[in-house]
C-alpha positions in Angstrom: -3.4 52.2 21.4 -4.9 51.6 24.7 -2.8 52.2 28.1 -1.4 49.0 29.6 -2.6 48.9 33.5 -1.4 46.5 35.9 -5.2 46.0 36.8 -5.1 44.7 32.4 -2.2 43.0 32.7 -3.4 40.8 36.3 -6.5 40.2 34.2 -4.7 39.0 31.3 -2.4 37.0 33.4 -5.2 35.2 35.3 -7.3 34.4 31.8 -4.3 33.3 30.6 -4.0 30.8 33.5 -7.7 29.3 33.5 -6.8 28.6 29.8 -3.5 26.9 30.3 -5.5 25.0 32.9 -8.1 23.9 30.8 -6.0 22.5 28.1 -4.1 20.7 31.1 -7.2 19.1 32.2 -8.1 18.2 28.8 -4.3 16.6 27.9 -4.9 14.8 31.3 -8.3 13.4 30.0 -6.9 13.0 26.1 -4.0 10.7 27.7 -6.6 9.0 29.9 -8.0 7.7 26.8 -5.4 7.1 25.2 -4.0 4.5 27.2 -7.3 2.8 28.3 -7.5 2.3 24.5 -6.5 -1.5 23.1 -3.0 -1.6 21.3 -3.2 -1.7 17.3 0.3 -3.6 16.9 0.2 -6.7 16.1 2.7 -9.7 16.4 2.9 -11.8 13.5 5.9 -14.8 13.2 8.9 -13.9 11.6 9.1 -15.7 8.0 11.4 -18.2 7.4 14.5 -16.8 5.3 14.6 -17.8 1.8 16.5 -21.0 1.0 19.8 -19.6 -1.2 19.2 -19.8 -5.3 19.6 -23.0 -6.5 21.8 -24.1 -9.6 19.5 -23.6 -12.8 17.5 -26.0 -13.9 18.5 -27.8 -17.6 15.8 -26.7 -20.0 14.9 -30.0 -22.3 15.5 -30.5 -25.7 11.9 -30.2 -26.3 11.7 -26.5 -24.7 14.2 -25.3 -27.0 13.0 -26.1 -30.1 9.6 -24.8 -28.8 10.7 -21.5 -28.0 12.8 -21.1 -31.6 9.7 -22.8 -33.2 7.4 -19.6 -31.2 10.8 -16.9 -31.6 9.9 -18.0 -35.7 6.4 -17.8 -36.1 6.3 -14.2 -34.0 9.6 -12.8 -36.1 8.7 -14.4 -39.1 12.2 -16.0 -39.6 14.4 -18.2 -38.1 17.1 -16.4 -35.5 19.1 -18.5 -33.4 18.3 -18.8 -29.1 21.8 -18.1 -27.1 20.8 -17.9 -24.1 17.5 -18.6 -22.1 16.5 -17.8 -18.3 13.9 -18.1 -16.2 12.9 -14.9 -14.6 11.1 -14.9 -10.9 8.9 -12.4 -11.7 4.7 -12.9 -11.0 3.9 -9.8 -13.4 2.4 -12.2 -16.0 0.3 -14.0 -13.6 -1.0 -10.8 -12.4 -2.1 -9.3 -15.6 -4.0 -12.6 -16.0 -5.4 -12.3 -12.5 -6.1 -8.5 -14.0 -7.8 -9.6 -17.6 -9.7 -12.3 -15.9 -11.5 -9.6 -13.6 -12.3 -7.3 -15.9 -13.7 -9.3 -18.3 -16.4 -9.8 -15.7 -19.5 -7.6 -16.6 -21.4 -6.4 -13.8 -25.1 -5.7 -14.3 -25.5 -2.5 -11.8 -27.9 -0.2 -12.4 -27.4 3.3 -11.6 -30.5 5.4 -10.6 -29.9 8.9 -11.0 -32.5 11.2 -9.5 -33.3 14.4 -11.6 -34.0 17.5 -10.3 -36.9 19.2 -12.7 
């Protein structure tokens, strides 16, 4: 272990002070920059608020013996409809929106080089 002088220890001390004000100069410069630099926010409108649910539409006639003509020919039997909904949901319209892009076919070529 070596011996602890206080010739080492002003030496350390003063070191220890160019360093601290170094990184002082270099926050200095850091905030600088920082506030010369443009905003990122952004101010967008706020949307209007959803009007409240509305009473349920009246599903026709027609619908209804659609959907037990389709409930029939996918169970293979007749079964009666009690009760039908409409659900807000846009999960079917983006699974289309998926399929449809898929189905594209893109002609890329990929060139490989091979080291021999």
């Amino acid at each position: 272990m070596s011996k602890v002088t206080l010739k080492s220890l002003s030496q350390e001390i003063e070191a220890l002070r160019q360093h601290l004000l170094a990184l002082t100069e270099k926050l200095s410069e850091l905030e600088g920059a920082a506030a010369a630099a443009p905003s990122h926010s952004v101010e967008i409108e706020a949307e209007e608020p959803l009007p409240p649910p509305s009473e349920p539409e009246e599903i026709s006639e027609e619908t209804l013996m659609a959907l037990s003509a389709a409930v029939a020919a996918y169970l293979g039997k007749r079964a009666p409809i009690r009760t039908v909904r409409l659900l807000g949901s846009t999960a079917w319209a983006q699974q289309g929106r998926v399929n449809i892009q898929a189905s594209h076919r893109l002609n890329v070529q990929h060139h490989h080089n091979r080291v021999r």
